[in-house]
KETOR-216288 format. One line per 3 residues: number of its first residue (from 1); their letters; for each residue x, y, z of N, C-alpha, C, O. Coordinates in pm, 1 decimal. Layout:
N
NUM	A	X,Y,Z,X,Y,Z,X,Y,Z,X,Y,Z ~ ...;
END
This chain:
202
1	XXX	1323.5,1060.7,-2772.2,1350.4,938.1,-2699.4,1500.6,909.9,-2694.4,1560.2,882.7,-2590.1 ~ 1560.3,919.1,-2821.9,1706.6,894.9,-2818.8,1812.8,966.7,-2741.0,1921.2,933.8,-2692.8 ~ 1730.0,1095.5,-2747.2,1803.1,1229.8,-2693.4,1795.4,1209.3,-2567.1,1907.8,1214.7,-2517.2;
4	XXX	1666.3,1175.5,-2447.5,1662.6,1139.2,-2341.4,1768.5,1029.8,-2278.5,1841.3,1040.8,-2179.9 ~ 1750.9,918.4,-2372.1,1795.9,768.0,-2319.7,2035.2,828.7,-2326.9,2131.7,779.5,-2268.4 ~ 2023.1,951.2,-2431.2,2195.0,953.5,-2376.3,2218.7,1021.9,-2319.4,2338.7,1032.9,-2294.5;
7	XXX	2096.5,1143.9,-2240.4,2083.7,1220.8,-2132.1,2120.0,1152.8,-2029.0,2186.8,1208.1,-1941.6 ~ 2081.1,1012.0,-2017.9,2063.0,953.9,-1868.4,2177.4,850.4,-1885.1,2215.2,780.7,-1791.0 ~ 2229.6,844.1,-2007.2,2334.8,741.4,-2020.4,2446.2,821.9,-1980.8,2534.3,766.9,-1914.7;
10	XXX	2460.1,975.3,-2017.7,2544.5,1003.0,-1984.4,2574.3,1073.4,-1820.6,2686.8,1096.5,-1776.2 ~ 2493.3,1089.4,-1775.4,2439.5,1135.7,-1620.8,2449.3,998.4,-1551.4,2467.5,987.5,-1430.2 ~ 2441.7,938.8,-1599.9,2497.2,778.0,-1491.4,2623.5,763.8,-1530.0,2670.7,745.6,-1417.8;
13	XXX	2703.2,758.7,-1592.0,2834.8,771.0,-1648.3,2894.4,847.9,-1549.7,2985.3,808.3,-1476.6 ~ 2850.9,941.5,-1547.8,2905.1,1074.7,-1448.7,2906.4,1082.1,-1273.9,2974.7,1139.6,-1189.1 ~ 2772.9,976.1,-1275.0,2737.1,914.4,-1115.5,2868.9,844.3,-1097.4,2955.5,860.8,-1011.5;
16	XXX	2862.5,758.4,-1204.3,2922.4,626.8,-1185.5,3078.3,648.5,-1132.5,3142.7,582.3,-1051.1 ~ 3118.2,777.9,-1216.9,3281.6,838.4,-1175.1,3319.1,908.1,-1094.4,3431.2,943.0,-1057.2 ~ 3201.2,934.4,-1059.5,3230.8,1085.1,-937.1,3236.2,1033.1,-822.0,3177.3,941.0,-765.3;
19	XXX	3369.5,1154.7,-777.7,3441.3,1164.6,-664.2,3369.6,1211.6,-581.5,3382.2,1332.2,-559.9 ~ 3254.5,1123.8,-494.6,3183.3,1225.3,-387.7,3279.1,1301.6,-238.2,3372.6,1267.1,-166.0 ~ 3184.7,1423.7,-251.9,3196.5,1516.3,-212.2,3222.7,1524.5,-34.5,3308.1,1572.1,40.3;
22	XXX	3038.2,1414.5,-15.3,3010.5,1365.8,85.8,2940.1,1272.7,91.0,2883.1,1245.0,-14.6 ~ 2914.5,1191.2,202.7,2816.1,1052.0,208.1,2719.2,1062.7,175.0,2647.4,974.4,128.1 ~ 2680.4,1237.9,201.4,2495.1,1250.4,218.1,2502.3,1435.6,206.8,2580.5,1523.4,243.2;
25	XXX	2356.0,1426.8,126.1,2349.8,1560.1,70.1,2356.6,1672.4,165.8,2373.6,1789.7,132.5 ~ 2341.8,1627.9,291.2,2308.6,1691.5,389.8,2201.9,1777.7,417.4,2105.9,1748.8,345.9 ~ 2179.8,1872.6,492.8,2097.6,1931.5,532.4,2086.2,2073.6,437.8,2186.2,2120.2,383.1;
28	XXX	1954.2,2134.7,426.2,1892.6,2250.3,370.9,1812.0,2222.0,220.2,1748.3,2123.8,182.1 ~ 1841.2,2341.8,158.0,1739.8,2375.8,1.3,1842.1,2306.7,-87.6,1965.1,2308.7,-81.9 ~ 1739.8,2230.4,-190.9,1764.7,2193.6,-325.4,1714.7,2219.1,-430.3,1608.0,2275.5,-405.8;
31	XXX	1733.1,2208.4,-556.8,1674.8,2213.9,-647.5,1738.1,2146.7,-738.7,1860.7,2139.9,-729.8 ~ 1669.6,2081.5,-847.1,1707.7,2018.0,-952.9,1586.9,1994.8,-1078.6,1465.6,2015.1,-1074.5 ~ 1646.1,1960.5,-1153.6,1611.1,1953.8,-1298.1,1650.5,1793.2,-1365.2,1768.3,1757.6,-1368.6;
34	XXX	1576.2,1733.0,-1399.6,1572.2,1576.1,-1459.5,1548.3,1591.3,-1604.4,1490.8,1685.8,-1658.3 ~ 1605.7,1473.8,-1668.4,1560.6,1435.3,-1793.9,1495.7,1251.7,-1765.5,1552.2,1177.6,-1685.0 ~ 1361.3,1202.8,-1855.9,1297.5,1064.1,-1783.3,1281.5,1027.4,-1914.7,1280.5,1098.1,-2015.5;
37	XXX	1267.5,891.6,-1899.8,1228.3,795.9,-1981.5,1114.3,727.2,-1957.8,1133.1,636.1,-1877.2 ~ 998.3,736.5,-1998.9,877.2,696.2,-1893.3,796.4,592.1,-1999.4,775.2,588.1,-2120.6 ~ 764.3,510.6,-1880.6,655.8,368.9,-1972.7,551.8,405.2,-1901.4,555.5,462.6,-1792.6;
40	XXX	397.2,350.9,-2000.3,318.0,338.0,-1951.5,213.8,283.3,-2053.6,209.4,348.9,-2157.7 ~ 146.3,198.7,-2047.6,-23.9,146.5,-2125.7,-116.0,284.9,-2101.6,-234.4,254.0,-2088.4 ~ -95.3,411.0,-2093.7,-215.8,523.5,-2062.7,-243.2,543.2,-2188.9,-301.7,651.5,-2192.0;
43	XXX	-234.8,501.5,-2294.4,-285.1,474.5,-2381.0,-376.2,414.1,-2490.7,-407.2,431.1,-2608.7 ~ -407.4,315.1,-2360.2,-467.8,160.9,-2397.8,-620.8,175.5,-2453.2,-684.3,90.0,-2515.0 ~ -645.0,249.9,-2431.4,-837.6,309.9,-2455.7,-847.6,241.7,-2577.2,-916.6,139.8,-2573.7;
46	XXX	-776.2,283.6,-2725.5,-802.5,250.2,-2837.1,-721.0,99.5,-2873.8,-748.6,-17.6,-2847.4 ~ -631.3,151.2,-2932.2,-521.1,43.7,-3016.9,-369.8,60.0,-2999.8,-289.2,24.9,-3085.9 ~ -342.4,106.4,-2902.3,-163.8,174.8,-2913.6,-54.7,38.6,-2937.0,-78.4,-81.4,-2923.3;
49	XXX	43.0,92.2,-2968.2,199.1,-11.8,-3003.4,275.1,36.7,-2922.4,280.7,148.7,-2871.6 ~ 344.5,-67.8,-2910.1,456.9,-68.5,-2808.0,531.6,49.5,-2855.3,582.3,109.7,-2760.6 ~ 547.8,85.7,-2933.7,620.0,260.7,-2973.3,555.6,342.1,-2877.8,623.6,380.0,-2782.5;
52	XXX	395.1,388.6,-2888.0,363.3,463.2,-2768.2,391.5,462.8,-2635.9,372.9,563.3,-2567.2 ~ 437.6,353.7,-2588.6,453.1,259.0,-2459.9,562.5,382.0,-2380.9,573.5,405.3,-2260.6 ~ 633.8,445.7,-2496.3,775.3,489.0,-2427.6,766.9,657.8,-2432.2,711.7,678.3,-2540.3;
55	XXX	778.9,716.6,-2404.2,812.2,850.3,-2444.6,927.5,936.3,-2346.5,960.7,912.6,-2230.4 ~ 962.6,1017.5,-2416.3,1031.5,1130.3,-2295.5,961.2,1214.6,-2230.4,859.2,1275.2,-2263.3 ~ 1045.1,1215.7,-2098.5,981.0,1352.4,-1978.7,1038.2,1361.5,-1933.3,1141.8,1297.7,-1951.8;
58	XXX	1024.6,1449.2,-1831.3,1142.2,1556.9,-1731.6,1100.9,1570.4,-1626.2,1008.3,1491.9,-1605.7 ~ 1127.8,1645.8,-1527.3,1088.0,1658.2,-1407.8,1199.8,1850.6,-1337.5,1320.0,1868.1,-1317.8 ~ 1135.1,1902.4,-1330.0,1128.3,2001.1,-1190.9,1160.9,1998.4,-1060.7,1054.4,1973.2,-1004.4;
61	XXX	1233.5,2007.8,-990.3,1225.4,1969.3,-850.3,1282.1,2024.5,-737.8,1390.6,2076.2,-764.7 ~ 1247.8,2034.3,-611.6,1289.3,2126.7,-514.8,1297.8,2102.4,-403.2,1188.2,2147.2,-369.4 ~ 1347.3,2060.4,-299.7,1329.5,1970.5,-174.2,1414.5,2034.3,-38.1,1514.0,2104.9,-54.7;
64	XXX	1382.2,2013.2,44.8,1437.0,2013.8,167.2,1464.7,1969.1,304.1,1385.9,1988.0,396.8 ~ 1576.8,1910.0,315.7,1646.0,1794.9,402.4,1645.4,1905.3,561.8,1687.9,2019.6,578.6 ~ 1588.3,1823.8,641.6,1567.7,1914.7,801.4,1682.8,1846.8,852.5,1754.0,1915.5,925.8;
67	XXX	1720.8,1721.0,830.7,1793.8,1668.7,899.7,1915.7,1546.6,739.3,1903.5,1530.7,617.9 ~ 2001.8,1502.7,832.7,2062.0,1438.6,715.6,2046.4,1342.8,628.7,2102.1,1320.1,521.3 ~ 1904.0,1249.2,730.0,1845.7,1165.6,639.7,1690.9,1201.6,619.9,1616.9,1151.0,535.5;
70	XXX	1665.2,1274.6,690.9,1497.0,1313.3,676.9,1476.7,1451.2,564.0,1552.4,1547.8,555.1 ~ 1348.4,1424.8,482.3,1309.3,1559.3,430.5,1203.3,1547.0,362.9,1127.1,1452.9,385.4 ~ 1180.2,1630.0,276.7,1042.7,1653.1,180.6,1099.1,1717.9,25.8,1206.8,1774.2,6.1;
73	XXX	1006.5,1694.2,-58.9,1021.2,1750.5,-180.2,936.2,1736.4,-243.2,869.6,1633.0,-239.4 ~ 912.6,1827.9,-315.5,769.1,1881.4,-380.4,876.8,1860.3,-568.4,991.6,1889.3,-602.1 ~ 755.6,1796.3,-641.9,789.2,1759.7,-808.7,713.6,1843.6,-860.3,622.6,1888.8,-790.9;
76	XXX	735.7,1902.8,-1042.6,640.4,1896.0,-1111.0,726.4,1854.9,-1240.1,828.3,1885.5,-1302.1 ~ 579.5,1733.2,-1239.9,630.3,1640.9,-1362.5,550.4,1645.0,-1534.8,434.0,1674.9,-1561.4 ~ 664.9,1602.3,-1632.0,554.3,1591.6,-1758.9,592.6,1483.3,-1811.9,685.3,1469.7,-1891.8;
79	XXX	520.2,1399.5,-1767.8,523.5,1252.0,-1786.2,474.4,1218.7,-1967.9,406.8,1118.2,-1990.1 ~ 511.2,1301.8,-2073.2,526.1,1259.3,-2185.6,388.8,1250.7,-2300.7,287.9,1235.4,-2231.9 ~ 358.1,1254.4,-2423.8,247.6,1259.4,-2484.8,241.9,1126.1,-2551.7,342.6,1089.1,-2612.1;
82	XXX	156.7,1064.1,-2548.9,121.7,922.5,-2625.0,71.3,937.4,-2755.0,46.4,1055.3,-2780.4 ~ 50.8,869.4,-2834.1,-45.0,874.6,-2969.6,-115.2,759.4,-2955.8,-68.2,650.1,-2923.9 ~ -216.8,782.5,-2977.6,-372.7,630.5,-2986.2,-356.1,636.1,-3097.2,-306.9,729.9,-3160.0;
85	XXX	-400.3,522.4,-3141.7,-450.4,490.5,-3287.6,-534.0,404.4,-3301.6,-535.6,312.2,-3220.0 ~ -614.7,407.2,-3393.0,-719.5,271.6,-3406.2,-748.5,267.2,-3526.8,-786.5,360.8,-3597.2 ~ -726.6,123.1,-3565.2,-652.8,71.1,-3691.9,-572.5,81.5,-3756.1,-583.3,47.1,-3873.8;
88	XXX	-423.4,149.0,-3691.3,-335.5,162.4,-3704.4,-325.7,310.5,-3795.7,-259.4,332.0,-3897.2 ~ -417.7,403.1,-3719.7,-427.2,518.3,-3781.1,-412.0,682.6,-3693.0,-494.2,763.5,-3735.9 ~ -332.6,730.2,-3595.1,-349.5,857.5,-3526.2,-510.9,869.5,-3504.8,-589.4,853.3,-3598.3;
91	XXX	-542.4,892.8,-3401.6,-677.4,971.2,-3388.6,-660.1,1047.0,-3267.7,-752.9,1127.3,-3257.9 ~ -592.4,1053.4,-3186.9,-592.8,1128.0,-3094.4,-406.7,1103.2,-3016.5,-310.4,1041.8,-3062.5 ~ -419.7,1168.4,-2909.4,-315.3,1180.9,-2793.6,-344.4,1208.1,-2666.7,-441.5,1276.8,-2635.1;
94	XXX	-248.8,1147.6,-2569.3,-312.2,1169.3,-2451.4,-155.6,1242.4,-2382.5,-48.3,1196.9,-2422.1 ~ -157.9,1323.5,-2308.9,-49.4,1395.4,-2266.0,-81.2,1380.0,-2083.5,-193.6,1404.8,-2039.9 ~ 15.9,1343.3,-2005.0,4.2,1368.8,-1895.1,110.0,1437.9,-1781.6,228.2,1407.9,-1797.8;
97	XXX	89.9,1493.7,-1711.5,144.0,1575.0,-1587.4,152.3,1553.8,-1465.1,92.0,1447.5,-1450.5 ~ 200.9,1598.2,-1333.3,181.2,1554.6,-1225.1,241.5,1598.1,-1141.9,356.9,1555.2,-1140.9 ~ 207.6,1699.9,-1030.7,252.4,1748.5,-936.8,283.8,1624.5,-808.5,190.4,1559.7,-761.4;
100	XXX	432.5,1604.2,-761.5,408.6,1544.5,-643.1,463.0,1579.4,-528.8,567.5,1642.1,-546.4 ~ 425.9,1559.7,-386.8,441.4,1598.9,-262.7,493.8,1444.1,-188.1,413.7,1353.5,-164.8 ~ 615.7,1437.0,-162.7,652.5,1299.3,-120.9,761.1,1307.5,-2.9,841.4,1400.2,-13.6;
103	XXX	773.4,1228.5,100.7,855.9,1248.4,216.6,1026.7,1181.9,132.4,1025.1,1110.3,32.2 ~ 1148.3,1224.6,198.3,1256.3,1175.4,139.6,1347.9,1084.5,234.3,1394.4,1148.6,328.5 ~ 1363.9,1024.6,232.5,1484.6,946.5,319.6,1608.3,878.0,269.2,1602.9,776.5,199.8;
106	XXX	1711.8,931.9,303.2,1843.4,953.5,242.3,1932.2,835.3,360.5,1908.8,812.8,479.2 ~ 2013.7,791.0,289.3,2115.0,706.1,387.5,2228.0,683.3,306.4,2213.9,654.7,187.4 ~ 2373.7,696.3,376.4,2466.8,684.2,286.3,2505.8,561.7,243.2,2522.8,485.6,338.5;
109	XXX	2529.7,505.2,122.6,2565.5,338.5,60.9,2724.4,314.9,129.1,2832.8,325.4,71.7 ~ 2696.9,280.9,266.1,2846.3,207.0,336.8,2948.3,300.8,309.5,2906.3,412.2,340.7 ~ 3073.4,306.5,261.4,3173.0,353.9,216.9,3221.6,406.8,93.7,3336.0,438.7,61.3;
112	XXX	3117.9,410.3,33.4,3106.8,392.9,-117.0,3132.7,567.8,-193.8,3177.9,600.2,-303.7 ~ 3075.4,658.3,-66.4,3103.7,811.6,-67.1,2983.1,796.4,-228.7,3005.1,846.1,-339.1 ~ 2846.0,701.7,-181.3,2686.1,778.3,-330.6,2615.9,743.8,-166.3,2647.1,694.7,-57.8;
115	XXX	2497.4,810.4,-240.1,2408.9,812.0,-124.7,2243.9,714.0,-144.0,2169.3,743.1,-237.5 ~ 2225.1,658.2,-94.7,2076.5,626.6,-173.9,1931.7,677.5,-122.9,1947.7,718.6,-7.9 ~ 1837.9,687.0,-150.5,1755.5,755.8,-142.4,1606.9,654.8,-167.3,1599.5,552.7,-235.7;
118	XXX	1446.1,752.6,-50.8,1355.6,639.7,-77.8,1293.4,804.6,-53.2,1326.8,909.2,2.4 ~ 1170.4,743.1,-142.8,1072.2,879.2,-169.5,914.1,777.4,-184.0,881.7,677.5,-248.1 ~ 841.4,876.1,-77.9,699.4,785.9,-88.1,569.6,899.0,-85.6,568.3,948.7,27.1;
121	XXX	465.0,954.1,-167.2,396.0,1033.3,-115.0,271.5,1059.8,-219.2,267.1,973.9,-307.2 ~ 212.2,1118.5,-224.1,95.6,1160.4,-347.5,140.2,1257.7,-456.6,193.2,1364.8,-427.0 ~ 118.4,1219.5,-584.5,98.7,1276.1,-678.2,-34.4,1321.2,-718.1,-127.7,1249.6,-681.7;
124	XXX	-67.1,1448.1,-800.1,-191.5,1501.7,-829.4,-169.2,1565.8,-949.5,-99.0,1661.7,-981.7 ~ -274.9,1461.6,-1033.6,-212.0,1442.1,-1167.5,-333.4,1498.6,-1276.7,-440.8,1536.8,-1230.3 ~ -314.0,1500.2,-1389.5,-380.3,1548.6,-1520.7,-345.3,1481.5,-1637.8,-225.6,1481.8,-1666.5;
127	XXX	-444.4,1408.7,-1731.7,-408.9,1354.2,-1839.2,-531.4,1432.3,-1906.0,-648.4,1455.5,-1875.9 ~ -438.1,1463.2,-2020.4,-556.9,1578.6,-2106.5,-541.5,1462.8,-2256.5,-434.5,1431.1,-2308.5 ~ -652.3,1426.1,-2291.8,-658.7,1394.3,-2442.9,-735.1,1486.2,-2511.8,-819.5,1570.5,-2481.6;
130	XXX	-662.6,1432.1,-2650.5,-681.4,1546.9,-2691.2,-711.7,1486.0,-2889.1,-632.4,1422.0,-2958.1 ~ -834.9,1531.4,-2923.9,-889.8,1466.4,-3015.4,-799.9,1479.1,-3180.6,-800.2,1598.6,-3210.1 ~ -755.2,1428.2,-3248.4,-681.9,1492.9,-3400.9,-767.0,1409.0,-3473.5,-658.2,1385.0,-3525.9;
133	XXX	-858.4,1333.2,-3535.5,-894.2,1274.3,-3587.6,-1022.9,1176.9,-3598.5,-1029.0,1093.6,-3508.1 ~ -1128.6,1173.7,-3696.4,-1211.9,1069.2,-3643.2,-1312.1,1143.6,-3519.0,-1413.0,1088.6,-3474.9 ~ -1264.4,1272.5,-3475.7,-1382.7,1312.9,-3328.1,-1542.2,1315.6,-3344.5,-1628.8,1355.6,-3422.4;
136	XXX	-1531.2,1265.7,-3254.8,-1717.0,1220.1,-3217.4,-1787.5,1098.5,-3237.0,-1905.9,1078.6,-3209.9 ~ -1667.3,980.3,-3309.5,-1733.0,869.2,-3334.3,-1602.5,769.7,-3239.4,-1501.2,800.5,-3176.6 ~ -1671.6,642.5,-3271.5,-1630.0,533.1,-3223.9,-1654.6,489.4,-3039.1,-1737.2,559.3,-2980.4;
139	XXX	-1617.5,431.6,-2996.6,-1649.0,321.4,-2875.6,-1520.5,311.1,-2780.8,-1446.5,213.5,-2768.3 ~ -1512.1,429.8,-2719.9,-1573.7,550.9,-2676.5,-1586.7,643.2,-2731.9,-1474.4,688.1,-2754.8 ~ -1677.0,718.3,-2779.8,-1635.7,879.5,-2868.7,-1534.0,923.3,-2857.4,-1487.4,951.2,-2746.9;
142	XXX	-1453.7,946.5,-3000.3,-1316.6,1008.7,-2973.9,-1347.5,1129.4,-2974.7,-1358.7,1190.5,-3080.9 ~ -1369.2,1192.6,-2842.8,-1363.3,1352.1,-2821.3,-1297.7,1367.4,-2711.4,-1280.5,1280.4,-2626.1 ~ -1242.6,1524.2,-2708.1,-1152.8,1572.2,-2607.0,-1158.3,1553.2,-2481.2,-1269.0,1571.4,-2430.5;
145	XXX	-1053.0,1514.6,-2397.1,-1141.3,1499.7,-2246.3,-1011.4,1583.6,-2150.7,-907.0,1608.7,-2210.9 ~ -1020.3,1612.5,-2044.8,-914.0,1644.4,-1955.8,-976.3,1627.2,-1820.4,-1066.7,1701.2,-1781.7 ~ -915.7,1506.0,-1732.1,-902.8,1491.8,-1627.6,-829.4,1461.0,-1483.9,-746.1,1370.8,-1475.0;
148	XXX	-851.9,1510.3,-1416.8,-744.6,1532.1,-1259.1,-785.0,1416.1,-1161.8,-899.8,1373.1,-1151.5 ~ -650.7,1360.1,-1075.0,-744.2,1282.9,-988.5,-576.7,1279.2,-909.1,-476.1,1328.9,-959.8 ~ -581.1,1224.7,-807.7,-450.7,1223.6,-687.7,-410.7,1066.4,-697.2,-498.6,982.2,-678.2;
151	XXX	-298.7,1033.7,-722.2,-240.5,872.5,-687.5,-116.3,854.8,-631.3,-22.9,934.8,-636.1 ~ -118.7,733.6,-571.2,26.1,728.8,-516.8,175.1,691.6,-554.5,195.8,582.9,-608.3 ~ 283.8,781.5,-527.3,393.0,756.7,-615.4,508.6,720.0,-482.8,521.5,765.3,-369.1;
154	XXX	591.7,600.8,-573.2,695.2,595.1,-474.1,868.4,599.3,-546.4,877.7,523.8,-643.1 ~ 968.4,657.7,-519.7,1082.7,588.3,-573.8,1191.7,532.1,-493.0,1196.5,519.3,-370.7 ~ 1292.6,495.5,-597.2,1403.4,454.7,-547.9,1526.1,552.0,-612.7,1503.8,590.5,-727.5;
157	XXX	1678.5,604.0,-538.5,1721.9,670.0,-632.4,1838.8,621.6,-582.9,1833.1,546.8,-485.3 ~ 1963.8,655.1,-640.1,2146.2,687.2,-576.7,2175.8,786.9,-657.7,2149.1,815.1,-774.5 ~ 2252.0,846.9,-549.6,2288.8,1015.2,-612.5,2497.4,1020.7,-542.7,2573.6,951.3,-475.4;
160	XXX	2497.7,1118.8,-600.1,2641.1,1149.5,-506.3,2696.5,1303.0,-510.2,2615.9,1384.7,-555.0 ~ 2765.0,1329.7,-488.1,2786.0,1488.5,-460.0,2941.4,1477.2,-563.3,3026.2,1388.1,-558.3 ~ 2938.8,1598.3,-651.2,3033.2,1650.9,-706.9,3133.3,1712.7,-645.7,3254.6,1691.6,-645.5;
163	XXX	3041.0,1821.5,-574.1,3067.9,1923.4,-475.7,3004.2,1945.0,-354.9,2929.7,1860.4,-305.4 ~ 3030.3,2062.7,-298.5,2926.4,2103.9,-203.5,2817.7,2178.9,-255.0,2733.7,2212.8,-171.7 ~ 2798.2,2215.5,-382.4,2692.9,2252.1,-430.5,2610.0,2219.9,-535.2,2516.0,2284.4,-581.7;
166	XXX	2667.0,2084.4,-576.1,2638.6,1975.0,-707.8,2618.1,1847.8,-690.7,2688.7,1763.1,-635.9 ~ 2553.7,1842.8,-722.8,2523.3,1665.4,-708.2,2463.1,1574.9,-831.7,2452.0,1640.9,-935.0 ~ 2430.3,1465.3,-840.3,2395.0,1414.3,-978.4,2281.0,1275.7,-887.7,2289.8,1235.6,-771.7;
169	XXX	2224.4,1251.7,-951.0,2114.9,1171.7,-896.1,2022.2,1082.5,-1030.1,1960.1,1129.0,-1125.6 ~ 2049.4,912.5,-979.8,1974.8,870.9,-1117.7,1838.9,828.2,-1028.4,1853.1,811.7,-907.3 ~ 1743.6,815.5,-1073.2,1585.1,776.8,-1003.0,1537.9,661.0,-1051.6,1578.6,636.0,-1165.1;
172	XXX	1454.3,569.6,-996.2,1329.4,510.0,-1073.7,1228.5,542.5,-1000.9,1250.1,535.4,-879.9 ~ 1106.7,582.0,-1038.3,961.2,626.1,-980.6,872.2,536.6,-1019.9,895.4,463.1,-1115.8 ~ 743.1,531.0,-941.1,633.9,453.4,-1008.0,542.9,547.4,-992.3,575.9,630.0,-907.2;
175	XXX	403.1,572.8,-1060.7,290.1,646.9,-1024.9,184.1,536.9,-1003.7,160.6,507.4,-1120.9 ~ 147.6,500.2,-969.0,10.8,400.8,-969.1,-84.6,412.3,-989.5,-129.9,474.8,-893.6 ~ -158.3,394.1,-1055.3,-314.9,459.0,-1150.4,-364.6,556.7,-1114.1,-436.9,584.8,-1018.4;
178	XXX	-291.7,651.9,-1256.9,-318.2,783.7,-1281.4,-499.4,751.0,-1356.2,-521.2,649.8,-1423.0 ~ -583.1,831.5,-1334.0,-653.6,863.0,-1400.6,-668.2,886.2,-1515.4,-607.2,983.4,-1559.9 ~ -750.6,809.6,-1603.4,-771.2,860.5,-1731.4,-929.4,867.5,-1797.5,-994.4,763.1,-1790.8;
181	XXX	-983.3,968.7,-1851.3,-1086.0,937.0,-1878.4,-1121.3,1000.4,-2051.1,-1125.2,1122.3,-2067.8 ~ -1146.7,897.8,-2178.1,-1211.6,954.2,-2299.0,-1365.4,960.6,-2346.3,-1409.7,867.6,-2413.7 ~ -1433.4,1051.5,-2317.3,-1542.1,1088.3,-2321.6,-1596.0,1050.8,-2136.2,-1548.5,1084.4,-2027.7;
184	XXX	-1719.3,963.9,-2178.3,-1761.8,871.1,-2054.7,-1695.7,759.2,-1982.2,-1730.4,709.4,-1875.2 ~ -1589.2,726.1,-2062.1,-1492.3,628.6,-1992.6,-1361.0,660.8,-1965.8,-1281.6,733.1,-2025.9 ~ -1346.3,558.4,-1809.2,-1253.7,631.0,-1722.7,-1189.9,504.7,-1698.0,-1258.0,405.3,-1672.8;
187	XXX	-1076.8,500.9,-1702.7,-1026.2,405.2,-1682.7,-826.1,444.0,-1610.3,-780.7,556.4,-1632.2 ~ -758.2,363.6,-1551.1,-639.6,420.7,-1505.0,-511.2,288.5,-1520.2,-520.7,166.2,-1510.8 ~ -373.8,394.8,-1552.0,-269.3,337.1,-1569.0,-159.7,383.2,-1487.6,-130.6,494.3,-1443.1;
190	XXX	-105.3,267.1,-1479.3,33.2,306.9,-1386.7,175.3,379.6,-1471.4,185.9,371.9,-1593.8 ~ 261.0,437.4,-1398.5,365.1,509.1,-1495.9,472.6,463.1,-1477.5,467.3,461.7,-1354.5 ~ 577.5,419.4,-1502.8,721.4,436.3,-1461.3,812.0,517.8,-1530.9,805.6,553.5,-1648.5;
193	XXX	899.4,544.2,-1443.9,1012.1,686.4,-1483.7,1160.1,595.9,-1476.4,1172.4,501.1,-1398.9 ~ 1248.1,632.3,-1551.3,1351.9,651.9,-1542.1,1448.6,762.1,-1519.2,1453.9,812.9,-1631.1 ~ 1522.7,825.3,-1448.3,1538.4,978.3,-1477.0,1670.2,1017.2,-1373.4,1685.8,1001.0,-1252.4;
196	XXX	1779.3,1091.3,-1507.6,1902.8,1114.8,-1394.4,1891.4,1292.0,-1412.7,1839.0,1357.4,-1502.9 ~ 1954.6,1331.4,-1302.8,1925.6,1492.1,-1223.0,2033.9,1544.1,-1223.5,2131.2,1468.8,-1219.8 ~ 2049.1,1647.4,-1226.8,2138.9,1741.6,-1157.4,2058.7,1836.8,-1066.6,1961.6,1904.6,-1100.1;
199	XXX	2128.3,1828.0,-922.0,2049.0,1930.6,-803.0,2219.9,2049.1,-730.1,2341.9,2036.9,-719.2 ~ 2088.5,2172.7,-694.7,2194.1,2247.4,-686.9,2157.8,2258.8,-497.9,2053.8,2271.5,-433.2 ~ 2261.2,2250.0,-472.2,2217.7,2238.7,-310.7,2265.8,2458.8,-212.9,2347.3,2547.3,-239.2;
202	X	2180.3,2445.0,-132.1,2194.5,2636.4,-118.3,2225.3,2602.5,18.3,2249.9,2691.3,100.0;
END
């Protein structure tokens, strides 16, 4: 968590100083690599604390701009492992993932030489729990479960260009009820991300 939160402290630091390159990432292939800070209640089944609430994750990413404000980009995300507890005791974890497919729209911030950015599209996601303790009893049975289901994700970002082949980008994302299900019960939570990037533009 700590290690994440000066990942992104220091990747906004770096937004914050940089001499962009250009207004806007422009056109073609990207790729980048994130470090996130992600909240979420996907934990809530049993007894969790606001400690679980937080964890680290990262993100994968690869996109391509047809035009200077239009494009697409495809994620794959690992939105972080939780710990349940009930009675203030470990019994399980829930770990989740999430591939997403989202349209991009880029516009440059006035004069400012950062760019900002809007991303809207489906995620298709997996939360695997996963039993350590106590399995087979309680309300719901604490036994293993792993399930998939598609939800919708949107963000907000500002990025700016180093270079012509560097750029730095901080995000906020939302996922909106991911699926979750322990044993027979299914129930869903929303995610939020925090998360600054480095993308390599081709």
């Amino acid at each position: 968590m700590k290690k994440t939160a000066v990942l992104i402290a220091a990747l906004a630091g770096l937004l914050l100083t940089a001499q962009a390159q250009a207004q806007a990432p422009g056109q073609g292939v990207y790729l980048g690599l994130s470090g996130s800070t992600v909240w979420t209640k996907g934990g809530m089944v049993y007894d969790d604390t606001v400690n679980e609430d937080t964890k680290p994750g990262g993100k994968i990413y690869g996109g391509y701009m047809s035009t200077d404000n239009w494009g697409v980009e495809l994620g794959l995300h690992y939105l972080g492992t939780y710990d349940i507890k009930f009675a203030n005791v470990k019994i399980s974890d829930m770990q989740t993932a999430a591939l997403s497919a989202v349209g991009v729209y880029t516009q440059p911030l006035f004069d400012t030489g950062f760019n900002v950015n809007l991303r809207f599209g489906l995620a298709f996601t997996e939360a695997k729990y996963t039993c350590v303790s106590s399995c087979g009893v309680g309300v719901p049975a604490n036994v293993s479960t792993t399930v998939r289901g598609v939800s919708g994700t949107g963000g907000l970002g500002i990025g700016a260009k180093l270079s012509q082949a560097i750029s730095v980008r901080v995000d906020f994302d939302h996922f909106g009820g991911i699926k979750h299900q322990v044993n027979l019960t299914e129930y869903s939570a929303g995610y939020d991300i925090l998360s600054a990037s480095v993308q390599v533009h081709f």
